[in-house]
C-alpha positions, 0 to 999 in steps of 0.5 A, spaced: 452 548 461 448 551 464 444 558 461 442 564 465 439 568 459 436 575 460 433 581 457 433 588 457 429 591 453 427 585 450 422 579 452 426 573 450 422 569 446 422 561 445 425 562 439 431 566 441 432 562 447 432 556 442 438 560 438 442 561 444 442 555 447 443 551 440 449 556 438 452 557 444 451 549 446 457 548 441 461 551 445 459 544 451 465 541 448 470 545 451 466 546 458 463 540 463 456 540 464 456 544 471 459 550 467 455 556 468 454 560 461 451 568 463 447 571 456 444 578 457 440 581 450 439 587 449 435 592 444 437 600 444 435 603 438 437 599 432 442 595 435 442 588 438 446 587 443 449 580 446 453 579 452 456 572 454 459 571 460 463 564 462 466 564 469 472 559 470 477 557 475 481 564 475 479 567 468 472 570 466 470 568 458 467 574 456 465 577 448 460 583 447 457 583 440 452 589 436 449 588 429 441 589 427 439 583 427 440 579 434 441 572 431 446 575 427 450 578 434 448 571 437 452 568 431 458 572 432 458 572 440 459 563 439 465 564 434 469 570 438 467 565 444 470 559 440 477 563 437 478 566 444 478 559 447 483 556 441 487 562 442 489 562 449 488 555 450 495 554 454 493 561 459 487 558 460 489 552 462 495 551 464 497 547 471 495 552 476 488 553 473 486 546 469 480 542 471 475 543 473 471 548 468 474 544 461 472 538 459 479 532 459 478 532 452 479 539 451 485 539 456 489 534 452 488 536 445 494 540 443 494 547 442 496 552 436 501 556 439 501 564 438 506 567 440 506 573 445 511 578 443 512 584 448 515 589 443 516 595 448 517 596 455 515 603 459 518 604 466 515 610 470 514 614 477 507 611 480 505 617 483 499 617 489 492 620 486 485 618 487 481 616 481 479 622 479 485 625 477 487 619 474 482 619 469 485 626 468 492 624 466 489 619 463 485 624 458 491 629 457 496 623 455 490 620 450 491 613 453 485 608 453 488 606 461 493 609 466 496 605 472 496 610 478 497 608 486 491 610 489 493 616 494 486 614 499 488 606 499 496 605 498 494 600 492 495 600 485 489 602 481 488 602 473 482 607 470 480 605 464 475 607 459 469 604 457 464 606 451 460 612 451 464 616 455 465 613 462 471 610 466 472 604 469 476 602 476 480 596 477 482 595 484 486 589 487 483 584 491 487 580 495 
């Protein structure tokens, strides 16, 4: 694996370089060597944050934790890391999307398979709007994202809510 570690408010020392690698290089067993493992540390306040980031074929790995000692976030960050790979295995790795990223090992072990339940289906009219007034309806119905049809793009769009109070826009790409 390789790791591209940076910092934010923070100089990374050997010692934390050290913890990164040794705490997210147990994840080396799940991934071939050439797979690229982006950290970013970052101190606001009291709070220590650590963002990992692992691209794979198709998918992003992604996990954020805070506490108020980094080496605690560090160890935090391996362990979500680690179940979310255990959890969806069969997504993750099914015949589209093998090779390539995990190692033939973990390809092969066989996976603990939990079950996705969809317990309820919504349809609804998906009105043209630009993003702004999605954000809106968004707001009125107290919802965490809403689906729109982009009225300057003819696509469909979702805006959703990021922490301290911003949106995000999450557009199509072909």
């Amino acid at each position: 694996m390789r790791f591209t570690i940076t910092g934010r408010n923070i100089d990374i020392t050997e010692g934390l370089r050290q913890a990164v690698e040794d705490k997210l290089g147990k994840l080396e067993k799940y991934f071939t060597n050439d797979t690229d493992v982006y950290v970013t540390l970052s101190v606001e306040k009291e709070r220590q944050k650590i963002e990992v980031t692992i691209p794979v074929k198709g998918n992003i790995i992604r996990s954020e934790q805070v506490c108020s000692d980094m080496y605690v976030s560090i160890d935090l960050v391996e362990e979500v890391i680690e179940r979310q790979l255990k959890k969806y295995k069969n997504k993750i790795v099914d015949s589209k999307q093998s090779g390539g990223y995990f190692t033939p090992e973990y390809e092969s072990e066989e996976a603990d398979d939990e079950e996705i339940k969809i317990i309820r289906t919504k349809k609804f009219a998906i009105k043209p709007m630009d993003p702004e007034e999605a954000c809106i309806q968004m707001e009125l119905l107290g919802h965490s994202f809403f689906v729109f049809n982009n009225a300057d793009t003819g696509e469909v769009n979702v805006v959703y809510k990021r922490k301290g109070n911003t949106y995000g826009l999450i557009e199509p790409e072909f």
